[in-house]
N, C-alpha and C positions, 0 to 999 in steps of 0.2 A: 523440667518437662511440663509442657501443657497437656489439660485436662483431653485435650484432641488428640494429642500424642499418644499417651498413655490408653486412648480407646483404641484409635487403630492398632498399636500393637498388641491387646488385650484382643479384640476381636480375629488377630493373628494368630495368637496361639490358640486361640478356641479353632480356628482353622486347622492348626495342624492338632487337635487332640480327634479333631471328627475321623483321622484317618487311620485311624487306631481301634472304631469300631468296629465289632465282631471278630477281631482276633484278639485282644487283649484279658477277656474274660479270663477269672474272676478277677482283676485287678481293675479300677478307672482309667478311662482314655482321659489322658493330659497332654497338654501341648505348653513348652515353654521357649521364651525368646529373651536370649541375650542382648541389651543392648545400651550404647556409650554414644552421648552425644543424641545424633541422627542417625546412626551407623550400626547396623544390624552384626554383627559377631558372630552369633549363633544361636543355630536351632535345632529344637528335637521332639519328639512326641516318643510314647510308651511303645514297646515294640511288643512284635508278637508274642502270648504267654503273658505279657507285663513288664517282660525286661526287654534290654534296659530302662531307666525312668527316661521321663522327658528330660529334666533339669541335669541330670548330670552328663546325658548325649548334647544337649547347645552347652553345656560349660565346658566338654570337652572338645567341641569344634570350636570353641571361643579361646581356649588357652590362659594364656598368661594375661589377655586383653582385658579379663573378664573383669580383672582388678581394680573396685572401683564405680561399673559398671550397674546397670538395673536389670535384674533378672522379672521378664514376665511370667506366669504360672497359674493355669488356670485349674489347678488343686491345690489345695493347700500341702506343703512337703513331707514326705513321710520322716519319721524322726524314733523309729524303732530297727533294731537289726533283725533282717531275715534273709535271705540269697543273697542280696547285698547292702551295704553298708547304708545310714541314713541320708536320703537328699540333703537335709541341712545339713552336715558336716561338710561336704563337699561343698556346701552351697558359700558355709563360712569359710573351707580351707582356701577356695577358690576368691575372698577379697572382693564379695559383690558390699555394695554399701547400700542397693534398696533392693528389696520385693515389693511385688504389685503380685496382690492374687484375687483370685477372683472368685474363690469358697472354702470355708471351711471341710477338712473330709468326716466325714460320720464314723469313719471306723475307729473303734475306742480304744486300737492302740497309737493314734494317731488324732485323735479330735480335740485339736486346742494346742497340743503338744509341740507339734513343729513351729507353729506362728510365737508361741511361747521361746524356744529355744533363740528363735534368728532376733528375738528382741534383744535373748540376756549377751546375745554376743555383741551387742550394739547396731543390729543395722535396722536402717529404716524399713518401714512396714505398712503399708495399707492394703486395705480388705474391704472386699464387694465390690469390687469393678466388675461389671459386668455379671452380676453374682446369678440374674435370673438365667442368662443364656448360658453360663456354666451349668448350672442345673439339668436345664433341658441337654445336656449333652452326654453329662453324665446319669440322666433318669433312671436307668437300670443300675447302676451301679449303689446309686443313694435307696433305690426299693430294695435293693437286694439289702444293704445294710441296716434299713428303718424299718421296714419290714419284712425281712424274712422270705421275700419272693423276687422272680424275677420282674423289668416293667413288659406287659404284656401287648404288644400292637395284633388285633384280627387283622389281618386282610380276607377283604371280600373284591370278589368281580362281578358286576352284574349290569344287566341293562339298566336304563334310566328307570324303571318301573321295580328295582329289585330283584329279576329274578335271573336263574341261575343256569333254567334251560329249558326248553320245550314243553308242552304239553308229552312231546315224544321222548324228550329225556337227551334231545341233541345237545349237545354246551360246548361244545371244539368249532370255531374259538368265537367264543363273544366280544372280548375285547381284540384288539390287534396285535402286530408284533413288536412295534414300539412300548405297548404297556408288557406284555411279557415281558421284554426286556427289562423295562424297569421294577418288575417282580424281580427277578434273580437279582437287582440290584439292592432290594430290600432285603433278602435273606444273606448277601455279601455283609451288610451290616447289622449282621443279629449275632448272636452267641450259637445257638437253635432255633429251628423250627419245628413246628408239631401238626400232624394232624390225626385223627380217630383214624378204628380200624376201615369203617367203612369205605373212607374216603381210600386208604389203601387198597379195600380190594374191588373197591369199583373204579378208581383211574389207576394203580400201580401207580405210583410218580415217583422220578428218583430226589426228588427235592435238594437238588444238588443245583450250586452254582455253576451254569455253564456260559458265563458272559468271557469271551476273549480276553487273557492275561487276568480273570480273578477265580477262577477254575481252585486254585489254594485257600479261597475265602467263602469255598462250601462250610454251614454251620454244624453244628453237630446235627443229625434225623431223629426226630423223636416220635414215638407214635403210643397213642392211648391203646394198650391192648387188651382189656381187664383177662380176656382169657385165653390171651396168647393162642389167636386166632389167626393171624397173620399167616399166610404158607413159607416155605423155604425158598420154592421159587421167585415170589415176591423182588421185587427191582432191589428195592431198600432194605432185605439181606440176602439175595446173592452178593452184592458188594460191599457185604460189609466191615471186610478187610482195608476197603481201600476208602472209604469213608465210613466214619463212625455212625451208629444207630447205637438207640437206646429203645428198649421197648416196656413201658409203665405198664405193668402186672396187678394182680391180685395177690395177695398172700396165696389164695387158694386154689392159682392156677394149674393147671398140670406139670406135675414133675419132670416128666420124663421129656415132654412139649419143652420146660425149661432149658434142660439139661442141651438138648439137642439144638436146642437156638444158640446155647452159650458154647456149643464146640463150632459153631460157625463163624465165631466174631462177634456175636449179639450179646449186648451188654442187657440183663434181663434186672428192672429197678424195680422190688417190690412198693410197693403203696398200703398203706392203711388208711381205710375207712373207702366205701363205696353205698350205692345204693341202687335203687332198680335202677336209674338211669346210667347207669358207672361209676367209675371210678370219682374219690372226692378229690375236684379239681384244687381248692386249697392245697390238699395233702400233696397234688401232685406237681403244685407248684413250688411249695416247699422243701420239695424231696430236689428239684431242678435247682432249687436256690444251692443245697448242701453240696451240690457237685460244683458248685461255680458259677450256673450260670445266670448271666444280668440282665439280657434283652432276650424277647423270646417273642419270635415270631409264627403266629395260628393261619394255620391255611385250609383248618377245617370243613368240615360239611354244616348243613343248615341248624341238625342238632347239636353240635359242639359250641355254632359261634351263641345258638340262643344260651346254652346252657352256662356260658362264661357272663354274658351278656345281665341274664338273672341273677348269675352270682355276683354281678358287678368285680368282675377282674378281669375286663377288657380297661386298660388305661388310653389306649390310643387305636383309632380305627384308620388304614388305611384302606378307603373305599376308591374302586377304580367304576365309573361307569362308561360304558358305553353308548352310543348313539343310536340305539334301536330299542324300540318296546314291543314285547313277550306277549303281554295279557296277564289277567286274571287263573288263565289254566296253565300259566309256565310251572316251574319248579321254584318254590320262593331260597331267596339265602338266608331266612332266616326262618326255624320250626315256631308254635306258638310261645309266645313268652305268660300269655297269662295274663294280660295288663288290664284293669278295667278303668282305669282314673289315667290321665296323663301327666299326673304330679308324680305316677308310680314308676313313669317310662324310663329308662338308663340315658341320661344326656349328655349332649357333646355339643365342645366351641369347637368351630375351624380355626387348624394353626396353619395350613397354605392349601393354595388350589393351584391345581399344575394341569395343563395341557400335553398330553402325551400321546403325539400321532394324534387321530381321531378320536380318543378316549381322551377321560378326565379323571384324575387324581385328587383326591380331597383327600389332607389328613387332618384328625379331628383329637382330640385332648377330651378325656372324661372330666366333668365338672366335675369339682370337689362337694 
């Protein structure tokens, strides 16, 4: 196989692991490719939940063929039993003679382990093809496992000048319907979304995906409630039977407030530690991580994004602007941060700039 070879089909299966995001939490989206010669065999990616793996769905549309054959993998194989049996067994029963992967997995019943196994049974093996854009695909999944949280993208919409809405407080709709659209495609690809109470009860929004044929790839709803403030009526639990909500509490919230959200459906998560400002967003990241979840998408208010922003646990910013400017007396998208040096500011590289309708999409990577 040439080194060209081996990228395109390496950049193949990072293709198929992208379509495994936001349903597959807490497991990594993978994508693997069977292949012999010039001749693709088979393919698979992680399915919803996690199961099946990728590797063993293309060795099982591959068959008997496989024997022999180069298995692409842009995770490294799992090599512990849990629901089901290890990718490398299957990987060796199946008679591949190389792997190409393209990162090692972090998780420590699996980190080193599998790439170890497929050695001691003799097949060939190389590691780090493509290892950085594996990463970036599995982000959430490697924070969740290094530390301890989900990876976090704000989204903000605002004019070219930042702001959010009016002097009057109008903001329906600043950007167009093409970027809406491509909102709901961003929370299609999250585990959850979150926003504060405010933002609840000043838009209600059901933060559900509702783009044509992905309506099943709403994420979970989450919303910062320290004190279970939220109404009953509220969009995001009247329905929350038929889509999941989570609502991040106080230890100290009212009982009874609890009690009566949870015979509704409402899954009520206590949090420790808060402060005049709320709830401690760490705490409540890490309580999000314990349930599963890897990518987690903010569609907060001005005080939520500043308050992630100073904590530095926004890791990616998708900023949508529009083609119009507000003023000075609009509503900003962002409360004070406090900054007086701009060595102190939160900074970001751009990783793409997209045209969407009349609006623009930039997303942005927090510098290390």
């Amino acid at each position: 196989m040439t080194r060209r070879f081996d990228l395109l089909m390496m950049r193949a299966a990072l293709a198929l692991a992208r379509r495994g995001l936001g349903t597959v939490w807490p497991n990594p989206a993978v994508g693997a490719i069977v292949v012999k010669g010039d001749r693709v065999l088979g393919r698979g990616w992680t399915g919803k939940g996690g199961r099946p793996h990728a590797e063993t769905e293309a060795l099982g549309r591959a068959g008997e063929a496989a024997r022999g054959a180069t298995l692409y993998v842009s995770l490294e194989p799992c090599c512990h039993w849990g629901e089901t049996p290890p990718c490398t067994e299957a990987i060796i029963a199946a008679g591949i003679g190389r792997v190409v992967c393209a990162l090692e997995d972090p998780d420590p019943r699996v980190k080193s382990g599998g790439m170890r196994r497929l050695r001691e049974a003799g097949i060939a093996l190389e590691e780090g093809l493509c290892a950085e854009e594996a990463a970036e695909v599995n982000a959430g999944f490697l924070s969740r496992m290094t530390r301890g949280r989900p990876l976090v993208t704000l989204k903000l919409a605002t004019s070219l000048d930042g702001r959010i809405a009016t002097r009057s407080g109008e903001s329906r709709w600043i950007t167009g319907d093409l970027a809406r659209e491509r909102a709901h495609l961003l929370r299609a690809s999250h585990d959850a979304v979150l926003v504060g109470t405010g933002t609840v009860l000043a838009d209600d929004p059901l933060l559900t995906c509702r783009l044509p044929g992905l309506a099943d790839r709403s994420p979970v709803r989450v919303a910062l409630d320290r004190r279970l403030e939220i109404p009953l009526s509220a969009r995001i639990v009247a329905d929350a039977r038929a889509h999941p909500i989570w609502l991040l509490a106080s230890r100290q919230a009212d009982a009874r407030r609890r009690e009566a959200l949870v015979e509704g459906g409402i899954e009520v998560v206590e949090i420790e530690g808060e402060s005049a400002d709320g709830l401690d967003l760490g705490a409540a990241l890490r309580a999000l991580a314990a349930r599963g979840i890897t990518r987690l998408l903010i569609e907060g208010g001005a005080r939520l994004a500043a308050s992630l922003l100073k904590a530095r646990l926004a890791d990616r910013l998708a900023w949508f602007h529009a083609p119009l400017v507000i003023g000075g007396d609009g509503e900003p998208a962002l409360a004070e941060l406090g900054i007086d040096a701009l060595a102190d500011a939160p900074a970001f590289e751009p990783i793409s700039v997209e045209a969407v309708g009349e609006d623009v999409l930039t997303a942005l990577r927090a510098r290390a």
